[in-house]
LUMVEXDREN-725378 format. One line per 3 residues: number of its first residue (from 1); their letters; for each residue x, y, z of C-alpha. Coordinates in Angstrom, 1 decimal, padded with zeros to 4 digits, always signed. Layout:
// residues N
NUM	a	X Y Z | ...;
This chain:
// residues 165
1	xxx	+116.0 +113.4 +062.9 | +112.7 +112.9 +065.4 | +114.3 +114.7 +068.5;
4	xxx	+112.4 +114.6 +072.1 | +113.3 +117.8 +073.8 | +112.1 +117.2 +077.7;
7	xxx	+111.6 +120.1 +079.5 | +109.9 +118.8 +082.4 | +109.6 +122.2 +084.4;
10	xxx	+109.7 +124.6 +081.7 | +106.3 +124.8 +078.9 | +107.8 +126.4 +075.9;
13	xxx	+104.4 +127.5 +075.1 | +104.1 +129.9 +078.3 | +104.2 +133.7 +076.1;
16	xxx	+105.5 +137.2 +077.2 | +103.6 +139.0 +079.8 | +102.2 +135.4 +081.4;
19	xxx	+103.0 +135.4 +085.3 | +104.5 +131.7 +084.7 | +106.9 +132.2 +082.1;
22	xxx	+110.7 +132.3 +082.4 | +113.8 +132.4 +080.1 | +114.1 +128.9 +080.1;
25	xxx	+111.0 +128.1 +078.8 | +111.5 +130.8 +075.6 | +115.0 +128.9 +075.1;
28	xxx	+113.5 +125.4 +074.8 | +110.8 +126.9 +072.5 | +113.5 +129.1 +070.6;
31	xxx	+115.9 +125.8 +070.0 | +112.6 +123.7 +069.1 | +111.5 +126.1 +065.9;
34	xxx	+115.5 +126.4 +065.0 | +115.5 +122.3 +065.1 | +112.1 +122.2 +063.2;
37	xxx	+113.7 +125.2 +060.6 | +116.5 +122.6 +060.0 | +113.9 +119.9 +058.7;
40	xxx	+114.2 +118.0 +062.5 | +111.0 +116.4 +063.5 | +111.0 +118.1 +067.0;
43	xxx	+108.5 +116.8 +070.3 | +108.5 +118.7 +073.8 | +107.9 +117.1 +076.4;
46	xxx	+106.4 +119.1 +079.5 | +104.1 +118.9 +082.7 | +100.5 +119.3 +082.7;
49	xxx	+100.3 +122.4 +085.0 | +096.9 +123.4 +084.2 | +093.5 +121.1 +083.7;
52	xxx	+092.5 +123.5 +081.0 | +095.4 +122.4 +078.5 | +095.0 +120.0 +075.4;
55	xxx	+097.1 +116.5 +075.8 | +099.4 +117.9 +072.8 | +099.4 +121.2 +070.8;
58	xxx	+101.1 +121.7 +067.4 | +102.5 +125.3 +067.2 | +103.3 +127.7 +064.3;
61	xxx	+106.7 +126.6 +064.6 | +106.1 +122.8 +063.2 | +107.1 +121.3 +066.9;
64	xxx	+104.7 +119.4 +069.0 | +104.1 +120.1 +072.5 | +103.1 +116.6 +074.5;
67	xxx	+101.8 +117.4 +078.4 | +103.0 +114.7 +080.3 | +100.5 +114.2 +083.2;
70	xxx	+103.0 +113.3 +086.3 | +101.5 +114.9 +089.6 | +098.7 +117.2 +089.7;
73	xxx	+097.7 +119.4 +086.6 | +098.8 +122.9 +088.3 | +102.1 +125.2 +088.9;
76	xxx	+104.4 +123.2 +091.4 | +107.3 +125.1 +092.4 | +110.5 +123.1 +090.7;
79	xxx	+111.7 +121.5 +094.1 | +108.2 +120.2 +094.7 | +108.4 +118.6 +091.2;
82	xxx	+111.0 +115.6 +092.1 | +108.0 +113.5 +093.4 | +106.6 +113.2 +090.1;
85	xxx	+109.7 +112.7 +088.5 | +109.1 +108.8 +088.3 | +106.0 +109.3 +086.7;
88	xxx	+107.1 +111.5 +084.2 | +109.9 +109.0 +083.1 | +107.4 +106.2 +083.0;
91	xxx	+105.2 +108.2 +080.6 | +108.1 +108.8 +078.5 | +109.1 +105.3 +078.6;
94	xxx	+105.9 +104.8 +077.2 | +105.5 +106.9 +074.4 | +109.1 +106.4 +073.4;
97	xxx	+108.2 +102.6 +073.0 | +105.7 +102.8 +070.5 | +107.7 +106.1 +069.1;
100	xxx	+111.2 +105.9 +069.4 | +113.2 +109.4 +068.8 | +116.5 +109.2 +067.5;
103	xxx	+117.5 +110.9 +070.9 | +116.9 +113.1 +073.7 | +117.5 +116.2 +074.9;
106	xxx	+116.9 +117.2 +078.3 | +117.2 +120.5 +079.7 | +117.6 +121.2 +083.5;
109	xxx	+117.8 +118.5 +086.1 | +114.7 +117.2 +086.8 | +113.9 +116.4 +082.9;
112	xxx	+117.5 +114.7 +082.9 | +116.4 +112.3 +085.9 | +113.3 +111.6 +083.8;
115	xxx	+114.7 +111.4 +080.6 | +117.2 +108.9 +081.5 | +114.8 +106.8 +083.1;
118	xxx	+113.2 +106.6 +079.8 | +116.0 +106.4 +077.5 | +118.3 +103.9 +079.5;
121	xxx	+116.2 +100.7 +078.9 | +115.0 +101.5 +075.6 | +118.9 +102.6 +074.2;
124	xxx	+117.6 +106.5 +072.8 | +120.8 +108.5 +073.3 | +120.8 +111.5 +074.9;
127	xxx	+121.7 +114.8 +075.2 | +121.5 +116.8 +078.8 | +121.5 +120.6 +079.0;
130	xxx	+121.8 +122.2 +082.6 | +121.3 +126.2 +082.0 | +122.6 +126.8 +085.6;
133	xxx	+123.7 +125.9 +089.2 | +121.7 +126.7 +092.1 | +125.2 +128.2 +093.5;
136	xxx	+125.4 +130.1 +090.8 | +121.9 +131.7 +091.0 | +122.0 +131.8 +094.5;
139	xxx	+125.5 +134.1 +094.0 | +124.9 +135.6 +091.0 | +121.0 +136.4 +090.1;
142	xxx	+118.2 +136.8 +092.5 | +116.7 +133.4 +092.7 | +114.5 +131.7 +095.6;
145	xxx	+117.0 +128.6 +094.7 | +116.8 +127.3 +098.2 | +120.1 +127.0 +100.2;
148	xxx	+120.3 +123.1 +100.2 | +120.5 +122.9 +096.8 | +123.9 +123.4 +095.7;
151	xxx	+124.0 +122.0 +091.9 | +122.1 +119.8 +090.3 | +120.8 +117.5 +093.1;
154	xxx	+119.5 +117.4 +096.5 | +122.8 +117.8 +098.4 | +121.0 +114.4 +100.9;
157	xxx	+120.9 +112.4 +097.6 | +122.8 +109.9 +096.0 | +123.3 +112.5 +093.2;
160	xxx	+124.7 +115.1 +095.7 | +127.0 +117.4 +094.4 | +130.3 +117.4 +096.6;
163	xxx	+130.4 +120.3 +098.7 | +134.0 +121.8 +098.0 | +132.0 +122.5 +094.5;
């Protein structure tokens, strides 16, 4: 299968020791080289944060990692990150015309807005992976998950997470 892994917030090519990598970013690049082990075209899709990286990189593993250049190429905070969330979808869309994967998989909540602005009109199915709640960091982990953000969504969204939850 060709498989798009979008991990909008998260480069899976961030290494140990480098003041910008996080867990989440070793899990999308752990589940890419498993997926390319098992003979699965893989392509990651994540933000330019830095002017100094190349458009796309192909790692040891066998997966490709695409910079999609939505906002400005430099570390943005993940709430500050929504803005450019239409302009990452419409890069998607755009690639995923003249490529089409055989599906999706997002991972957190901001590649999941994006993704399914891509994948909707073209038909791509997709997969959506949220590794946690902002509750649940907020109560759990230390986390600067600010306080109006209860779940996946801004709680003044249309995607607002009731707040019994």
């Amino acid at each position: 299968m060709h498989i798009a892994i979008v991990s909008a917030g998260a480069s899976p090519l961030c290494t140990a020791g480098d003041s910008h990598a996080d867990a989440r970013g070793f899990h999308v690049a752990e589940l890419s080289a498993a997926l390319t082990r098992a003979g699965h075209r893989v392509v990651i899709y994540t933000r330019y944060d830095s002017p100094d990286l190349p458009e796309r990189v192909r790692t040891e593993a066998h997966y490709e990692v695409v910079h999609v250049p939505a906002g400005p190429p430099e570390q943005l905070a993940e709430d500050e990150l929504l803005t450019f969330t239409g302009e990452f979808g419409s890069f998607l869309q755009s690639e995923w015309s003249r490529e089409r994967p055989d599906v999706a998989h997002a991972h957190f909540w901001l590649s999941g807005i994006a993704t399914q602005l891509a994948a909707r009109e073209l038909g791509i199915p997709t997969v959506q992976t949220f590794h946690t709640l902002g509750v649940v960091e907020r109560r759990h982990q230390s986390t600067t998950t600010p306080p109006h953000r209860t779940g996946s969504a801004w709680r003044n969204s249309s995607l607002a997470v009731p707040p019994e939850w």
